[in-house]
Backbone as a chain_set.jsonl record, in Angstrom:
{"seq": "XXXXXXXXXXXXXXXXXXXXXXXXXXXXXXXXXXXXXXXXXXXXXXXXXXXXXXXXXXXXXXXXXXXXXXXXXXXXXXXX", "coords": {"N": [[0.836, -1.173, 0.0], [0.285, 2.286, -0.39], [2.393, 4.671, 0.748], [1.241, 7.408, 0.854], [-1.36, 6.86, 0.957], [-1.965, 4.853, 3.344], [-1.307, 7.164, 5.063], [-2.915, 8.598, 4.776], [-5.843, 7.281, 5.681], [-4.73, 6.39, 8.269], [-5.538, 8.926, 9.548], [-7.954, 9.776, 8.758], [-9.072, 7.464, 10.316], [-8.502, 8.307, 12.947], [-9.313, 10.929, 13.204], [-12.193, 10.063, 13.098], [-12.657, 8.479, 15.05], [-12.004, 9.707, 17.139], [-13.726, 12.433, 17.034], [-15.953, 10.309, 17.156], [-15.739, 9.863, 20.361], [-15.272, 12.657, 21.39], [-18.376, 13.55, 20.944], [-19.665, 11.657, 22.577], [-19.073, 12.399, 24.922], [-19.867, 15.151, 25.291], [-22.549, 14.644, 24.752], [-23.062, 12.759, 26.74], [-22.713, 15.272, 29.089], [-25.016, 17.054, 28.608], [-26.801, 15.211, 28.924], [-26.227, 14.551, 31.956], [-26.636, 17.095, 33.101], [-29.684, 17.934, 32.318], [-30.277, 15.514, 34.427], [-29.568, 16.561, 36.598], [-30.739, 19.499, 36.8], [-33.748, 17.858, 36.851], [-33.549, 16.339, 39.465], [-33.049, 19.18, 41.015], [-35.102, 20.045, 40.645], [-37.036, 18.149, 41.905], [-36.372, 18.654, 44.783], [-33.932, 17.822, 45.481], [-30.585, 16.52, 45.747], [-28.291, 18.079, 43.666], [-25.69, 17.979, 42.986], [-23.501, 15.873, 42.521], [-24.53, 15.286, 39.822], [-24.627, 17.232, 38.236], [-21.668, 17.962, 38.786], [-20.407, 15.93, 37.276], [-21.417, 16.716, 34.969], [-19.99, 19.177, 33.971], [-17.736, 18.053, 33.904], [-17.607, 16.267, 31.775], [-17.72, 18.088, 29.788], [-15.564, 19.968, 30.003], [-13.57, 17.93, 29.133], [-14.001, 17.835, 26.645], [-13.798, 20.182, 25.805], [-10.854, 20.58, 26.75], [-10.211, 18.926, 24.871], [-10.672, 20.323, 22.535], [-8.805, 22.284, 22.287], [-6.665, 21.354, 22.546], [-6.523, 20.414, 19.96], [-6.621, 22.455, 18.378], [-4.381, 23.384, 19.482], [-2.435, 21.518, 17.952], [-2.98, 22.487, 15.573], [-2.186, 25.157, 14.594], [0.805, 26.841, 14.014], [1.396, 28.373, 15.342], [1.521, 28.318, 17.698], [2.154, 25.828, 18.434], [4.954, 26.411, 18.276], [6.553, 25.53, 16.056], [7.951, 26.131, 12.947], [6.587, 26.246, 9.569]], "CA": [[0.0, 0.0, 0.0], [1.235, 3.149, -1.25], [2.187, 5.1, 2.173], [0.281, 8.218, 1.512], [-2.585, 5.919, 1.142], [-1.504, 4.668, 4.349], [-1.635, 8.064, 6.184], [-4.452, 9.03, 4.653], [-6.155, 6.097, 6.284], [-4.549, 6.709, 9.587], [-5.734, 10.245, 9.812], [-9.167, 9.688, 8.71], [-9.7, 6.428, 11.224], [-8.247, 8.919, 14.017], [-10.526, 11.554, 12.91], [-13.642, 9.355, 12.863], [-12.773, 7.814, 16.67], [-11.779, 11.167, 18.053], [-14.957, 12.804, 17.136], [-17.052, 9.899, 17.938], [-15.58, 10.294, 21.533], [-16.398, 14.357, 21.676], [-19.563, 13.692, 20.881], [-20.492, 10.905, 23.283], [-18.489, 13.197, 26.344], [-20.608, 16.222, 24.869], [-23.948, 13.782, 24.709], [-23.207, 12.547, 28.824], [-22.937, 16.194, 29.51], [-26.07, 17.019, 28.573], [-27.685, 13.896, 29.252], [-26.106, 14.842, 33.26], [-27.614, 18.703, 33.266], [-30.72, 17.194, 32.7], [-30.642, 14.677, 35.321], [-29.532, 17.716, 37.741], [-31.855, 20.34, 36.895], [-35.057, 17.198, 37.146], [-33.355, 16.482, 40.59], [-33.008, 20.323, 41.292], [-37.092, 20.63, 40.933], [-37.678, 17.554, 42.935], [-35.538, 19.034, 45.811], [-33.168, 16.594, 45.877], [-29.327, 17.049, 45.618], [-27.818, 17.701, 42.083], [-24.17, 18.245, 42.836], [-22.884, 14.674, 41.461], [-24.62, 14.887, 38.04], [-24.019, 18.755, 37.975], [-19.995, 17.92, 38.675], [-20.469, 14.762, 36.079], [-21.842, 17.089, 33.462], [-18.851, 20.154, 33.945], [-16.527, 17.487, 33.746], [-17.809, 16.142, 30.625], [-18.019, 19.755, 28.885], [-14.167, 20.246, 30.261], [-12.952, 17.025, 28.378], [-14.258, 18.359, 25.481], [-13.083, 21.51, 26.003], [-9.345, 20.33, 26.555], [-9.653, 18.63, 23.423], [-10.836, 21.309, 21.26], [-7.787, 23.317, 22.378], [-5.454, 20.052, 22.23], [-6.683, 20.366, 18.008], [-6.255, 24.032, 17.936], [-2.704, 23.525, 19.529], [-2.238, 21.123, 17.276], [-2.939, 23.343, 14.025], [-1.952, 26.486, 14.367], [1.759, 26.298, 14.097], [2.362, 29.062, 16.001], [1.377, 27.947, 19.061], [3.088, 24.343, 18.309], [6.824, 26.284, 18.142], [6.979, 24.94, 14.952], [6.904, 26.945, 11.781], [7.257, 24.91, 8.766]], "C": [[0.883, 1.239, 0.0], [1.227, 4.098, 0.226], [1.622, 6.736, 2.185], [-1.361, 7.822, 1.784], [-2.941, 5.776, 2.667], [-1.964, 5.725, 5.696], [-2.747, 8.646, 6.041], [-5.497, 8.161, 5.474], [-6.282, 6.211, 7.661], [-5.355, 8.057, 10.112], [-7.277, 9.818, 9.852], [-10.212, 8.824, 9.742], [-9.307, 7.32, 12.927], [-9.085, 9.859, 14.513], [-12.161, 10.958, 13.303], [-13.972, 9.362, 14.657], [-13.035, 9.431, 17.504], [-13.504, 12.175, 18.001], [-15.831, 12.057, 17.733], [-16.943, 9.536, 19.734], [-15.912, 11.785, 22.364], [-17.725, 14.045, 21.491], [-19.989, 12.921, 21.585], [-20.039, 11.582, 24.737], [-19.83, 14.122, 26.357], [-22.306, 15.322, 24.922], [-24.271, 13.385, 26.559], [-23.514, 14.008, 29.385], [-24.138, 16.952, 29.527], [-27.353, 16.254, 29.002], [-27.639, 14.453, 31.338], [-26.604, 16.007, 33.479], [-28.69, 18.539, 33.137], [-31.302, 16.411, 33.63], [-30.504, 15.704, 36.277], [-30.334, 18.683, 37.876], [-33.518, 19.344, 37.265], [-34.468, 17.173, 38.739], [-33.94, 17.782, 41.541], [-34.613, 20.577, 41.705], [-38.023, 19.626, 41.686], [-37.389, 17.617, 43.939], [-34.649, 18.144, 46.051], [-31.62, 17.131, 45.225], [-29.089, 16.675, 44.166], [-26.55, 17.846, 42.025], [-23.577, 17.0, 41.967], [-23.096, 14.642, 39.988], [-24.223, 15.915, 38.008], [-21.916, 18.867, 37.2], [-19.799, 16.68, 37.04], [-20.251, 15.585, 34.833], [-20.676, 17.996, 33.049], [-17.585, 19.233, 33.719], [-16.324, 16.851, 32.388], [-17.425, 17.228, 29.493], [-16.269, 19.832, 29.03], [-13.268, 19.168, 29.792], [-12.89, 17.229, 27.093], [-13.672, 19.66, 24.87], [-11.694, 21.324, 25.73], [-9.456, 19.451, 24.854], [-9.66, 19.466, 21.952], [-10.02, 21.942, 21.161], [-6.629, 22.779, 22.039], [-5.436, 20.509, 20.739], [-6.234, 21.389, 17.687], [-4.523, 24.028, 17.7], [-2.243, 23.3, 18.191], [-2.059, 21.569, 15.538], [-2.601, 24.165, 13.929], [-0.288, 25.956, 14.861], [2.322, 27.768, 15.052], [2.136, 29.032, 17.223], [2.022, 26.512, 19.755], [4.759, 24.377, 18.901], [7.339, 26.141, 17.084], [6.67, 25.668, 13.573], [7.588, 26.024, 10.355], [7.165, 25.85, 7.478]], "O": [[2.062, 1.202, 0.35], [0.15, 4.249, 0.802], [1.535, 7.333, 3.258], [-2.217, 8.309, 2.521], [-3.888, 6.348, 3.206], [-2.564, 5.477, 6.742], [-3.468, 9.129, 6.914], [-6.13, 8.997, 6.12], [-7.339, 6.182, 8.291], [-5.768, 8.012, 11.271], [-7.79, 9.537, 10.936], [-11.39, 9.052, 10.017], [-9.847, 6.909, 13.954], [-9.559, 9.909, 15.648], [-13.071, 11.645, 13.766], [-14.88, 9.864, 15.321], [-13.936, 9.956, 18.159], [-14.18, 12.435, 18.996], [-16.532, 12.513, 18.636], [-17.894, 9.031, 20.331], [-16.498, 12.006, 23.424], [-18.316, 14.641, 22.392], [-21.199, 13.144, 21.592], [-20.714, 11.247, 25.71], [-20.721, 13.96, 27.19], [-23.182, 16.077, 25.342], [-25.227, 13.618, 27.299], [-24.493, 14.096, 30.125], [-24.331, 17.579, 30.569], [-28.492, 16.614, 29.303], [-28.675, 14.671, 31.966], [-27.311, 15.884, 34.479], [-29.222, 19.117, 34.084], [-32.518, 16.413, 33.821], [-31.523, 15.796, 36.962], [-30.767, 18.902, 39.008], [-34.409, 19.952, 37.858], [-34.955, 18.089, 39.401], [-34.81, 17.716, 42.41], [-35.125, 21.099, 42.695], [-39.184, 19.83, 42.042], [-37.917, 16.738, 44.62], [-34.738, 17.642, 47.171], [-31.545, 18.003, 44.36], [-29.395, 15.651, 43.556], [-26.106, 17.857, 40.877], [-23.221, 17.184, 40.803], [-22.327, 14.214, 39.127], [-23.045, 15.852, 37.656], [-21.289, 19.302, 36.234], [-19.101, 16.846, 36.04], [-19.403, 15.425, 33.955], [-20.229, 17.804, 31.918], [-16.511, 19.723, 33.372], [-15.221, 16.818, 31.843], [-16.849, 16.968, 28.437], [-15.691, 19.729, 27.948], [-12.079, 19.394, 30.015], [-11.927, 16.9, 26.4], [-13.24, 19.957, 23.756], [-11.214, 21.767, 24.687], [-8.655, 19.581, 23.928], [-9.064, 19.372, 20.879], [-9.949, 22.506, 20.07], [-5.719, 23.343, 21.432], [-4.384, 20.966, 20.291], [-5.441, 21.455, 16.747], [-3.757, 24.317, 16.781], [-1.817, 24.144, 17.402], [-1.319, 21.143, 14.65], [-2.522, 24.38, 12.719], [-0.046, 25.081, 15.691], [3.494, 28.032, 15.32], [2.679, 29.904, 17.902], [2.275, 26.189, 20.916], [5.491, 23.552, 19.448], [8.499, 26.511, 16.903], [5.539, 25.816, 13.109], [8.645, 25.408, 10.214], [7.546, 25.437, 6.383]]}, "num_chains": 1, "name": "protein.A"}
């Protein structure tokens, strides 16, 4: 196999995973702000899903900035 083939390949199957991991972090997080605000209106404590859901959102978060790093070369060090 011809090795830009190859990286093309790699990139795209990295791509695929990586998103379908943001989006199931980003899907809990929501899914947990929901369970905290229904809590919230039955008086009942929402701190655990609350913290669940901010922690979700902040995984997501670090990764969107991880990508950024990652592209912008002037934040890399690296100018090519």
């Amino acid at each position: 196999m011809n090795e830009k083939v190859k990286a093309f390949i790699d990139v795209a199957v990295a791509t695929f995973l990586a998103s379908s991991v943001l989006v199931l972090f980003y899907g809990l997080g929501v899914r947990f702000i929901a369970d905290a605000t229904a809590r919230s209106e039955r008086g009942e404590s929402a701190g655990l899903p609350r913290a669940a859901a901010w922690t979700c959102f902040a995984v997501v978060g670090a990764a969107v900035l991880f990508g950024i790093y990652l592209i912008v070369p002037a934040l890399g060090g690296k100018s090519h």
